[in-house]
C-alpha positions in Angstrom: 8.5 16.9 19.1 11.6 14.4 19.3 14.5 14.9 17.7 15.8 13.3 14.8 19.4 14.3 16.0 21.8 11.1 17.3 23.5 11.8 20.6 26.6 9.9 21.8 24.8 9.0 25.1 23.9 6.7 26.7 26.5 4.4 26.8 27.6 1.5 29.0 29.9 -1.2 28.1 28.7 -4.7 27.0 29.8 -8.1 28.9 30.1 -11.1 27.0 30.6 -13.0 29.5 28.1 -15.7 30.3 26.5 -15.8 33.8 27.2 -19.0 35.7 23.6 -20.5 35.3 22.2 -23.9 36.3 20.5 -25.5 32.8 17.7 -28.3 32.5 17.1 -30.5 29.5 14.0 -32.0 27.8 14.5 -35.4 27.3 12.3 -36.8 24.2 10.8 -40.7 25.5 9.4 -43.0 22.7 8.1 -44.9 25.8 4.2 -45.5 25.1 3.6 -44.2 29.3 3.0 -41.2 29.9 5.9 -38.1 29.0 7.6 -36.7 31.9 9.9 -33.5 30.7 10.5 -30.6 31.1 12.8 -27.7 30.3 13.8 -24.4 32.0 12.9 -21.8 29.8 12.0 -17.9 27.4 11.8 -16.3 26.0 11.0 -15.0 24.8 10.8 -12.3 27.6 7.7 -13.1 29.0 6.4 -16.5 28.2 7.8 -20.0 28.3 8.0 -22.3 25.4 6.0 -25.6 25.2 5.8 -28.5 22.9 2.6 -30.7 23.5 1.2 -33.4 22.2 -1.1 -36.6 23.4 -0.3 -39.8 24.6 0.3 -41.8 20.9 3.9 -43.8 21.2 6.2 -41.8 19.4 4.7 -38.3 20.3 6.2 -36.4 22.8 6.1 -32.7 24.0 8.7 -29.7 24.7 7.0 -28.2 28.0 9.0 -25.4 29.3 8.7 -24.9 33.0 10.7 -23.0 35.1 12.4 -24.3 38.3 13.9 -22.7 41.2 17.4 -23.5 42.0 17.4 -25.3 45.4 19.5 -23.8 48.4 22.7 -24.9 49.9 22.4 -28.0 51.2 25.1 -26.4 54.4 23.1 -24.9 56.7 25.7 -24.2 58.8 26.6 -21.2 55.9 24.5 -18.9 54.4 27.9 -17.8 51.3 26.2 -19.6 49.4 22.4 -19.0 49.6 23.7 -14.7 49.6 25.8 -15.1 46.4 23.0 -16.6 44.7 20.9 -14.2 46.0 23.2 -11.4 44.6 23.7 -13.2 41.6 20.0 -13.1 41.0 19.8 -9.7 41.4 22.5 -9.0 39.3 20.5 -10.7 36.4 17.6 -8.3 37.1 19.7 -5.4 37.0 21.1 -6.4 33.6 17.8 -7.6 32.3 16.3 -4.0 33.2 19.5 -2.4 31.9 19.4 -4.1 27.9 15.6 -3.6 28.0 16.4 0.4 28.7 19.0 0.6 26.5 17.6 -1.8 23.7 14.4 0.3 23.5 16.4 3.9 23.7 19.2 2.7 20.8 16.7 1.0 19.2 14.0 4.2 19.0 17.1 6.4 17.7 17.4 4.2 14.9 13.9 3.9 13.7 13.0 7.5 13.9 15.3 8.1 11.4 16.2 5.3 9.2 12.4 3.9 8.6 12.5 0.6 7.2 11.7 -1.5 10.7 12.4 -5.4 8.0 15.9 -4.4 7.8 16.7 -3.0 11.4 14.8 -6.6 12.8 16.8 -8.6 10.3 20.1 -6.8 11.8 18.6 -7.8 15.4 18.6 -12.1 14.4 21.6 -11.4 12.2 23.9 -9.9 15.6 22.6 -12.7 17.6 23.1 -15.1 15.0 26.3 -14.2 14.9 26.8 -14.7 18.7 25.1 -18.1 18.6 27.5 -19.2 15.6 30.4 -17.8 17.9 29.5 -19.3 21.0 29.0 -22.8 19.0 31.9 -22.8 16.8 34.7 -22.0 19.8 32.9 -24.4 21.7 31.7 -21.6 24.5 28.3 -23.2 24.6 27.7 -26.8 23.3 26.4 -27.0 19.7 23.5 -28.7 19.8 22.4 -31.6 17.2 18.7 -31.0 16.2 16.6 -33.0 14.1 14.8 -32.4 10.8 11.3 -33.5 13.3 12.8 -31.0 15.5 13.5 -28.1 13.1 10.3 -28.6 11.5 8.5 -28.7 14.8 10.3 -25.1 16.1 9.6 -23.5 12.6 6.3 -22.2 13.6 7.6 -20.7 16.7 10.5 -19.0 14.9 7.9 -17.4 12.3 5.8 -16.1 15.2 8.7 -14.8 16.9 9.8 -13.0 13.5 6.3 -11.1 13.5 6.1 -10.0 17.3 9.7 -8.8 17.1 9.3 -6.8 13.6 5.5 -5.5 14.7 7.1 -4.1 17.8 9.5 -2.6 15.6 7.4 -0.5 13.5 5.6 0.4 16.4 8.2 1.8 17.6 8.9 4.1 14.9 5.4 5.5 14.8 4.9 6.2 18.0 6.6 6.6 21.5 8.4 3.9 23.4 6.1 4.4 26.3 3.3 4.6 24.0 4.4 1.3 22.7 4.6 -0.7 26.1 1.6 0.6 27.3 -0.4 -1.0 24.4 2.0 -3.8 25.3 0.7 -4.2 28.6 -2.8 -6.0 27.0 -0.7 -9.0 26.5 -2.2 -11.1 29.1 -5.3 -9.5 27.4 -4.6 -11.8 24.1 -3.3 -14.7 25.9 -6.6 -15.1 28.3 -8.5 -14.8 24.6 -6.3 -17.3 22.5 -5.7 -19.7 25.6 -9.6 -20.3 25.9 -10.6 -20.4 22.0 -7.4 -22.9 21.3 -6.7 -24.9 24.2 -10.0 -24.3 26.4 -8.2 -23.0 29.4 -11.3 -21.3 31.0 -9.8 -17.8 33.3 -11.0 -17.9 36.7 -13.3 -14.6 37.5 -10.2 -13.2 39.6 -8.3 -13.3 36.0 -11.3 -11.7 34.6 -10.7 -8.9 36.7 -7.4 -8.0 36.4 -8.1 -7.6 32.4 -10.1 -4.9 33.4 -8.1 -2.4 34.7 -5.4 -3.3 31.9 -7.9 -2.6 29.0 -9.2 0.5 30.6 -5.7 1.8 31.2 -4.9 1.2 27.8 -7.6 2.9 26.8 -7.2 5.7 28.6 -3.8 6.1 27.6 -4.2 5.8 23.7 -7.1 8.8 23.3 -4.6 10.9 25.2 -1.3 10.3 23.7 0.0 13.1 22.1 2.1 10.8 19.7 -0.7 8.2 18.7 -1.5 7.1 15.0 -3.2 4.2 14.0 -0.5 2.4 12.4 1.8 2.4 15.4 -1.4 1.6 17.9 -2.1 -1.8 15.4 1.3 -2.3 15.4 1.6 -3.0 18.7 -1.3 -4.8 19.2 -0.2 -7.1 16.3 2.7 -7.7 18.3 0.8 -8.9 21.0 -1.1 -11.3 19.4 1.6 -12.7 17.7 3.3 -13.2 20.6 0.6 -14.9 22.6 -0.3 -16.8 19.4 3.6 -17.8 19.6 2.8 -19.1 23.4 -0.7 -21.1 22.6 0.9 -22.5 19.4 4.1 -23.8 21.0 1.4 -25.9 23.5 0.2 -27.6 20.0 3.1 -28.4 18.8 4.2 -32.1 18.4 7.8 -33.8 17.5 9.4 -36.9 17.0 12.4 -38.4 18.0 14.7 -39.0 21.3 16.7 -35.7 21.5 17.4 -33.6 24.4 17.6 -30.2 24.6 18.0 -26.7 26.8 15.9 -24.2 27.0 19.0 -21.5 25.9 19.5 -24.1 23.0 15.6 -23.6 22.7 16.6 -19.8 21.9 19.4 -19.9 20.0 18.0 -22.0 17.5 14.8 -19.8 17.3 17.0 -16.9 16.8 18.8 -18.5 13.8 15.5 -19.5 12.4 14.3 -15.8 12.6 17.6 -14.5 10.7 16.4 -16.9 8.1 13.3 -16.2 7.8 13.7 -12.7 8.0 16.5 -12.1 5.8 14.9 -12.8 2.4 11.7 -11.0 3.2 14.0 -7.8 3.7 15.9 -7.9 0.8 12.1 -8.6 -1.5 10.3 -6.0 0.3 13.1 -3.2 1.2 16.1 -3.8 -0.5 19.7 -3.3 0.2 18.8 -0.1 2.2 21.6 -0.5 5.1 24.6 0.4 2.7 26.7 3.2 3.5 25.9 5.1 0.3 22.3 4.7 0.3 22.5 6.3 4.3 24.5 9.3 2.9 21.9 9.8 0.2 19.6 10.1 2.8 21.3 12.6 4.9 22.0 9.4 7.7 25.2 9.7 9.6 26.4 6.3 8.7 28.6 6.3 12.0 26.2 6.7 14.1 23.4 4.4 12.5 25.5 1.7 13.0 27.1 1.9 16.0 23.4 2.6 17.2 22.1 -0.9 15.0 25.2 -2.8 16.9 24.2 -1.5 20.4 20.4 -1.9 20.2 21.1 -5.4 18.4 23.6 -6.3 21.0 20.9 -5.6 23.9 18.0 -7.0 22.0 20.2 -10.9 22.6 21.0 -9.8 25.8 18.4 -9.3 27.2 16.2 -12.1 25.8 19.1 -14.5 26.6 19.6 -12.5 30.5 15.7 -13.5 30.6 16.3 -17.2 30.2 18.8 -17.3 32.4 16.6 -15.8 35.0 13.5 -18.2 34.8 15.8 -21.2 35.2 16.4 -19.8 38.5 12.8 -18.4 39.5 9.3 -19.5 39.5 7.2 -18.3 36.2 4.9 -16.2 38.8 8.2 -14.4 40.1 9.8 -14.1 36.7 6.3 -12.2 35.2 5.8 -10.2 38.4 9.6 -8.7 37.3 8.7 -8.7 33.7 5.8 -6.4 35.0 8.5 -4.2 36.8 10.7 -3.8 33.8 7.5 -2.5 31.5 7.0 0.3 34.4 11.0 0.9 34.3 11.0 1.3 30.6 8.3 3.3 29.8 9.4 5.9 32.6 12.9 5.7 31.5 12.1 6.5 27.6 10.0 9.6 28.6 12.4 11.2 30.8 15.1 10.6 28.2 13.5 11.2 25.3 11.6 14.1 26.9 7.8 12.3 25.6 5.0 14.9 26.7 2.4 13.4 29.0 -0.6 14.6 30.1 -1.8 13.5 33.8 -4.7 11.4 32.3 -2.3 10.0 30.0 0.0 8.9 33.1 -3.3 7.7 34.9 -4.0 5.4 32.4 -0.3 4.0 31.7 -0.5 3.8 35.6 -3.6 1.6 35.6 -2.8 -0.8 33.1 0.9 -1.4 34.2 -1.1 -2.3 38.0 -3.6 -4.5 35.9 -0.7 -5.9 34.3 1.3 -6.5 38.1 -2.2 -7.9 39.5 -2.6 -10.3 36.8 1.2 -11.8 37.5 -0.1 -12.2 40.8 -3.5 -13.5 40.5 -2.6 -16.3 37.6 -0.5 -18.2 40.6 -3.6 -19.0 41.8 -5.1 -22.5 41.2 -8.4 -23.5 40.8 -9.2 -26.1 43.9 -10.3 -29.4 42.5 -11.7 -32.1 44.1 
């Protein structure tokens, strides 16, 4: 049984400082030929953002798609080409790192303070903050959206809200790992919504990898020692909003000549979120963050907010870190890591929180985190045509 006690580790010090990173703009064309644009993106941890729409003459679309940074043009030196190379990997390690610590701050919290609308409004409030920072000292440009534009991102902010506070209360019913395993069925959701919204037919090698991803997931849920319904729907909401987040943005159409990054893309989302999610706290849970409401509970009011701060702190981080990472990779090579930091979270939470797990239990997390891998590998192949 976990503790409800707070401990003073782990803790690592948080850089503000802004990788050097490479960014890509969408340019918006009222020209009646056919649009050409694209953005580096997301976001949202997983799944790039992108804003389709036909061929009318005003209509034009937000595709995200990641692209690789190209070499040094000397070939005489490799400097270069090795201190991009270790400045990759430096942005994997940091990703992995605010994932760990996100989820382990972020668990702390929830098991004892239980209202999952507040601590998710705290998450777009920290980052809001950031944003506001970064644009009002001029550290990142402020960007100059459009009422088409805002209206048009809207959707995707209110999707985002619901993945991000599902995943929340999922996380206080059940264990992290627990959590990311059900997680895993992502590509699960996205194969379902991609085909009932925008016909994208999977390929019987796609097929295939859902398999072992369902039947891992499975597996895992009938033996997990933590497992309640709530938290198990939880995170299956979570998924589907996500997903539903990814198919949606596809649908989306705006107006207007405007350009606009993919880190702008996020930032904007994440003020949107804050919004949304601020008045929905105070209707459903009330002021419940105050100091003297978390001494009438028995909360050391210390400790739940430095722990708030830190999880909120990694939860930008590493969203933002993510970005950063698929303007620089292919989408294949950016989910094959995302794949790799499900496996290193969920082992990470059950060795430090100490999660009892049963070998079938581990079998099936096992299985569905390989489905998971396979799938990342098997979606970079394309159907031959004609």
């Amino acid at each position: 049984m976990q503790s409800v006690v707070f401990t003073l580790s782990p803790s690592f010090s948080l850089s503000l400082n802004k990788p050097r990173t490479r960014f890509h703009s969408i340019t918006l064309s009222s020209s009646t030929s056919k649009p050409n644009v694209n953005v580096s993106s997301s976001s949202f941890p997983r799944q790039p953002f992108s804003l389709a729409s036909s061929s009318s003459s005003k209509l034009t679309l937000f595709q995200a798609k990641a692209t690789s940074v190209p070499e040094s043009r000397d070939d005489s030196s490799g400097s270069n080409s090795l201190f991009n190379t270790l400045e990759l990997g430096a942005l994997f390690g940091f990703w992995l790192i605010f994932n760990i610590y996100f989820n382990i701050y972020n668990k702390q919290v929830l098991k004892v303070y239980h209202f999952p609308l507040t601590v998710t409004a705290i998450q777009f409030a920290v980052g809001t903050v950031l944003i506001l920072f970064m644009w009002g000292f001029n550290l990142y440009k402020r960007p100059k959206v459009t009422g088409a534009q805002l209206a048009a991102i809207l959707p995707l902010a209110l999707v985002h809200t619901l993945g991000n506070l599902f995943t929340n209360m999922s996380l206080g019913m059940v264990s992290v790992s627990f959590t990311h395993t059900i997680k895993a069925m992502e590509p699960f959701f996205s194969v379902i919504l991609s085909a009932m919204f925008l016909g994208e037919m999977p390929t019987a090698w796609v097929v295939a990898t859902l398999l072992p991803i369902v039947g891992g997931v499975a597996l895992a849920s009938v033996t997990e020692a933590s497992f309640n319904w709530a938290g198990f729907w939880s995170a299956m909401a979570s998924n589907l909003a996500n997903q539903y987040r990814n198919v949606l943005s596809k649908k989306v159409m705006v107006k207007e000549e405007e350009s606009m990054d993919n880190i702008t893309l996020f930032s904007i989302i994440t003020v949107m979120s804050f919004l949304l999610s601020a008045p929905v706290t105070i209707f459903m849970e009330g002021a419940k963050f105050t100091p003297a409401y978390l001494q009438s509970a028995g909360l050391d009011v210390r400790q739940v907010y430095i722990r708030s701060l830190l999880a909120a702190l990694c939860f930008h981080a590493y969203q933002q870190v993510s970005y950063m990472i698929l303007q620089r990779v292919s989408p294949v090579t950016h989910s094959v890591g995302n794949s790799v930091k499900r496996v290193v979270v969920v082992v990470s939470s059950v060795i430090f929180f100490q999660t009892p797990v049963s070998p079938i239990n581990a079998l099936g997390t096992a299985i569905a985190l390989a489905g998971v891998f396979l799938y990342s590998r098997v979606r970079r192949m394309k159907p031959k045509t004609a």
